[in-house]
C-alpha positions as CSV (number, residue, x, y, z in Angstrom):
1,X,-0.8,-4.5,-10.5
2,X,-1.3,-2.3,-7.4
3,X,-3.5,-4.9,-5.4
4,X,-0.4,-7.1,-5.6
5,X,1.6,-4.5,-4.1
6,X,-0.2,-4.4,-0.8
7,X,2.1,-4.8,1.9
8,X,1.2,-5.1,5.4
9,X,4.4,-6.8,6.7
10,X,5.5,-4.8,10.0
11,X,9.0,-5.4,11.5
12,X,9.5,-4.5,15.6
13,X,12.9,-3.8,16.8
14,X,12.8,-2.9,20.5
15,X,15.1,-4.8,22.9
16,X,12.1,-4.7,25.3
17,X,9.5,-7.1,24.9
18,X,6.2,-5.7,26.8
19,X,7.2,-2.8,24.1
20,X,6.3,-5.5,21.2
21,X,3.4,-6.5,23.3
22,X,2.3,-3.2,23.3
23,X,2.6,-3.2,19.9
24,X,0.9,-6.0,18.8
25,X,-2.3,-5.1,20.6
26,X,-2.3,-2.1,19.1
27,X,-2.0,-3.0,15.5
28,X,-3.9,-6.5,16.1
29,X,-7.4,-5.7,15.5
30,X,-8.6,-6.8,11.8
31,X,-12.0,-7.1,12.5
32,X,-12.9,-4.8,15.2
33,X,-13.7,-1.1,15.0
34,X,-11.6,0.9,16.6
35,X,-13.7,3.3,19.0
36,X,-11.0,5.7,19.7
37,X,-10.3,6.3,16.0
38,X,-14.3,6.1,15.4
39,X,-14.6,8.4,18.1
40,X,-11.7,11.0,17.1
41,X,-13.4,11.2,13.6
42,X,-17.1,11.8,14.8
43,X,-15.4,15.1,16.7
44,X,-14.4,16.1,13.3
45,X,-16.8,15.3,11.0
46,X,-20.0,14.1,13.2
47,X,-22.3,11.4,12.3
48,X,-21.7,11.0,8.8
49,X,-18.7,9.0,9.8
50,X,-19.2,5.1,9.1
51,X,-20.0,3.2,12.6
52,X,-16.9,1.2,11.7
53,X,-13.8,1.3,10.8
54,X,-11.5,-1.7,10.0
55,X,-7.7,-1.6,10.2
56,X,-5.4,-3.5,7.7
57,X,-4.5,-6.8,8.9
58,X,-0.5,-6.2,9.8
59,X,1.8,-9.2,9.1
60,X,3.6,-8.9,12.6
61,X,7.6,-9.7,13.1
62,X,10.3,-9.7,16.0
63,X,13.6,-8.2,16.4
64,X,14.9,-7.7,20.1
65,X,18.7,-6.0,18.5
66,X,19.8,-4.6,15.5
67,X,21.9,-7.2,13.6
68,X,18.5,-9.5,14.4
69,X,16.6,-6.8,12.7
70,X,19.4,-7.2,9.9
71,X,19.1,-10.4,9.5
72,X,15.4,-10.8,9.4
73,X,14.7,-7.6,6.6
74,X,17.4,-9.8,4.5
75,X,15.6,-13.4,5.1
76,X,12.2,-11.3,3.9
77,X,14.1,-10.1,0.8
78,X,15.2,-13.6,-0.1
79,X,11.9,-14.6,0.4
80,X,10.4,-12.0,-1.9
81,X,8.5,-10.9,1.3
82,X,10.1,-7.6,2.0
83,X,9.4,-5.5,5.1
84,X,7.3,-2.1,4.8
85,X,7.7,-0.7,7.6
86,X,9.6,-0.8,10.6
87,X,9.0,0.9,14.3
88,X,12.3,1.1,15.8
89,X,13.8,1.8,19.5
90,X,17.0,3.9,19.7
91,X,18.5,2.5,22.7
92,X,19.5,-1.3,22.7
93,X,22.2,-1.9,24.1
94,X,24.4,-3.5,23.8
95,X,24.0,-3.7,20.3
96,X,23.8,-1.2,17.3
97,X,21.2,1.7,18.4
98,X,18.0,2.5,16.4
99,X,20.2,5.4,14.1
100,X,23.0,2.9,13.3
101,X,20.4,-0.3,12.5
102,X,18.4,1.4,9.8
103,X,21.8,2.5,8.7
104,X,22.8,-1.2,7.9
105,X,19.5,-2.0,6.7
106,X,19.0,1.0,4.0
107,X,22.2,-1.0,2.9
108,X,19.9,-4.0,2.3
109,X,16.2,-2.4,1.4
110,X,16.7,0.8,0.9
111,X,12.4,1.3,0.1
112,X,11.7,0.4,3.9
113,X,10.4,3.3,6.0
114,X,10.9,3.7,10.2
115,X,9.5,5.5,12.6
116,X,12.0,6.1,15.3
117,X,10.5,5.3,18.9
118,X,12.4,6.9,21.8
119,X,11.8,8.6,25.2
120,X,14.9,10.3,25.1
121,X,16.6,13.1,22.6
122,X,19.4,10.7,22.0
123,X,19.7,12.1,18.7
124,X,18.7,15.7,17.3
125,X,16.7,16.6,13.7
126,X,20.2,18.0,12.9
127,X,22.1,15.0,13.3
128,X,19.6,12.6,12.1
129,X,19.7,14.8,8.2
130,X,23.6,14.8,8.7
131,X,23.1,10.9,8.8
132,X,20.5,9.9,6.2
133,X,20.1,13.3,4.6
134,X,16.5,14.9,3.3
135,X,14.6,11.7,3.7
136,X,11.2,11.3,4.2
137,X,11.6,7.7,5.0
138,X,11.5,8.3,8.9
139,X,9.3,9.8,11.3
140,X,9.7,9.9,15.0
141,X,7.5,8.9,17.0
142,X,8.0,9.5,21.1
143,X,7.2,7.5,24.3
144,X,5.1,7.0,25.6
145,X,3.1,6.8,22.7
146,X,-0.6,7.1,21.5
147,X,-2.0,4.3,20.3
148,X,-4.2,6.3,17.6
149,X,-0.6,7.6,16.7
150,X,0.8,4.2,16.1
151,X,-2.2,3.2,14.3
152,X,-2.3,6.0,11.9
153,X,1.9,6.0,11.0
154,X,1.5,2.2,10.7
155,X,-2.1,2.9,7.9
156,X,0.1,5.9,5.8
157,X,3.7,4.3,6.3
158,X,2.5,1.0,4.8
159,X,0.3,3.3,2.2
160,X,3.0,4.9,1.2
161,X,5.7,1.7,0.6
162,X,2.6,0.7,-1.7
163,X,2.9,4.1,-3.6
164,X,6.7,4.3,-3.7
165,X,6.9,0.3,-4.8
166,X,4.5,1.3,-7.6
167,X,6.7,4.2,-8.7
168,X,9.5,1.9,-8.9
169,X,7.9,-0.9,-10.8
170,X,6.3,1.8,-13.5
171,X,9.6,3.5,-14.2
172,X,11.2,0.1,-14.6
173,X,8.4,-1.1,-17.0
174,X,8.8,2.5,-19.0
175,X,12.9,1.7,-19.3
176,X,11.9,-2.0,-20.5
177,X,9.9,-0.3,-23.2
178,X,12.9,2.8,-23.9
179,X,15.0,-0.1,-23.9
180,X,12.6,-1.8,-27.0
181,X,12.5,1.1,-28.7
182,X,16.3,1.9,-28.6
183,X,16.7,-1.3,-29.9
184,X,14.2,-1.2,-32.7
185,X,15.2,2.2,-33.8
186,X,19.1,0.9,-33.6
187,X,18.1,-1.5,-36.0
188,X,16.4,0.3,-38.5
189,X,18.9,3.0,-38.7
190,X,21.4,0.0,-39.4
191,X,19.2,-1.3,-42.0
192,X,18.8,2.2,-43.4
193,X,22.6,2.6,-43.3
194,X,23.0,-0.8,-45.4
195,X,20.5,0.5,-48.3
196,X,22.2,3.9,-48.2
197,X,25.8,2.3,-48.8
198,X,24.7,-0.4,-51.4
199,X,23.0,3.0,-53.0
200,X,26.0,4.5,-52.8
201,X,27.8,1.7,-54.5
202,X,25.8,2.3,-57.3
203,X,26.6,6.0,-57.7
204,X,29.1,7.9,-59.7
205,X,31.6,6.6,-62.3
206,X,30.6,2.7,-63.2
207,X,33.6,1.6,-65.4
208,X,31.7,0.0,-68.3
209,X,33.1,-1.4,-71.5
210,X,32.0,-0.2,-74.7
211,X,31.7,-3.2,-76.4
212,X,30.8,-6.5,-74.4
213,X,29.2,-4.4,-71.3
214,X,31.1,-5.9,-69.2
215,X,31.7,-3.8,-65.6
216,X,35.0,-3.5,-64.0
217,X,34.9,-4.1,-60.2
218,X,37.5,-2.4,-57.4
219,X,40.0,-5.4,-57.9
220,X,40.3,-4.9,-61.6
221,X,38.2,-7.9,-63.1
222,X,35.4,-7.4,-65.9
223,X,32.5,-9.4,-65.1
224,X,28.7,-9.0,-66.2
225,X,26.7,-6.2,-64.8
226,X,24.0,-8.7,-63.4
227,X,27.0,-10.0,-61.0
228,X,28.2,-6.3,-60.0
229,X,25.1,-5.2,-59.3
230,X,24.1,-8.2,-57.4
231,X,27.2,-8.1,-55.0
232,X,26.0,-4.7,-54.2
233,X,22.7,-4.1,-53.8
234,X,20.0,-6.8,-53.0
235,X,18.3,-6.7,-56.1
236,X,17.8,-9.8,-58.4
237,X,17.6,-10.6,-62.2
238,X,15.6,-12.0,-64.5
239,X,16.6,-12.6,-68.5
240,X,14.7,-12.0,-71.4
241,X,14.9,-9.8,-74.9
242,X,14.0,-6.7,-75.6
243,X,12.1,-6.0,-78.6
244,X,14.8,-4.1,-80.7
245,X,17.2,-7.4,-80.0
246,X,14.2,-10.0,-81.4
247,X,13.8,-7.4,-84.2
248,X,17.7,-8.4,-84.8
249,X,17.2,-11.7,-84.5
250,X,14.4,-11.8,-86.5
251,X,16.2,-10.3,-89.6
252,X,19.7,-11.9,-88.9
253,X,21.3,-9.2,-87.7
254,X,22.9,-10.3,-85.0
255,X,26.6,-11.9,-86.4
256,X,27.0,-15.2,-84.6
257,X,23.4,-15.9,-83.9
258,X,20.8,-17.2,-86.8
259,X,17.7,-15.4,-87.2
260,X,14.6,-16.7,-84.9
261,X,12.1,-18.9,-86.7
């Protein structure tokens, strides 16, 4: 289930484009090692580190304004292709900025993170939580930046839409199976409610006549106990005679019937 939750798919919003030049050559190496990340782990951990290490191969796209960027996260969601992750300029004119564009497309995938790429303080810590509130869905990232940087939000942003998709999709599967259950117990309470009013049907005072057994229903009407109890429980009947009646018959006892031979 998780290894079809990988997502790699990138989306670059800049209105400059040597900025999503810069981008891709960062993030386009599947297949190489990367010596500066190679060479940033050996400082910490010295030789033991692997002599290579392979970044995920990032599913690239374009967006040079915001309602572009828009458009494209809703095409992906269409497609079932949805974006992970999103590095994102602040200024672009003369469009939507960076703060207003993931505003509009929260409203569409609300699961995509951003790291906010800017030069400038366009926008304080403080404004940005009185916009989106305590999220954890954007990180800022400022120019001009390190490519180890980019690398590494790009590897644990796209890590963590895995994480966060997997989440979602168990607590969905663990409704689908409340769901079930409510059902199922729903039903057997119902069932149990039906047994416990055809009991009940059966209980107390059963108007009975002396003579000819016959039962009186709610409407008044005698019938034979086999039909009474029949339209009120679920039980069935089957005839025969008891031994003290074949005794009777036997002997003639019965007025109206001749002995059994």
């Amino acid at each position: 289930m998780t290894d079809s939750l990988e997502n790699h798919s990138i989306l670059l919003v800049d209105d400059h484009r040597p900025i999503h030049e810069d981008f891709r050559s960062i993030l386009n190496t599947q297949g190489q090692s990367s010596e500066r990340l190679e060479a940033l782990e050996s400082s910490f951990f010295g030789d033991a580190v692997l002599p290579s290490l392979l970044l995920p191969k990032y599913e690239l796209d374009s967006a040079f304004q915001g309602q572009e960027a828009l458009h494209k996260v809703e095409a992906a969601l269409q497609a079932g292709r949805p974006y992970a992750l999103g590095f994102i300029d602040v200024r672009m004119p003369p469009g939507w900025d960076g703060i207003e564009t993931i505003q509009h497309i929260w409203d569409a995938d609300a699961d995509m993170q951003f790291v906010i790429c800017t030069a400038y303080a366009d926008y304080t810590w403080e404004e940005i939580f009185k916009r989106f509130g305590n999220t954890e869905r954007v990180v800022f990232l400022r120019k001009p930046f390190d490519q180890t940087e980019v690398r590494q939000l790009a590897c644990t942003l796209t890590a963590k839409w895995k994480h966060s998709a997997t989440a979602k999709l168990r607590r969905q599967e663990l409704e689908v199976m409340v769901e079930q259950r409510t059902q199922e117990l729903t039903r057997t309470v119902s069932e149990l409610q039906e047994a416990l009013q055809n009991v009940k049907t059966l209980s107390g005072l059963i108007p009975i006549c002396a003579s000819c057994k016959k039962v009186r229903d709610d409407k008044g009407f005698w019938g034979r106990v086999e039909a009474y109890v029949s339209q009120r429980t679920t039980a069935k009947f089957t005839h025969g005679v008891c031994p003290d009646c074949v005794a009777k018959f036997l002997a003639g006892g019965d007025k109206g019937n001749p002995p059994l031979t």
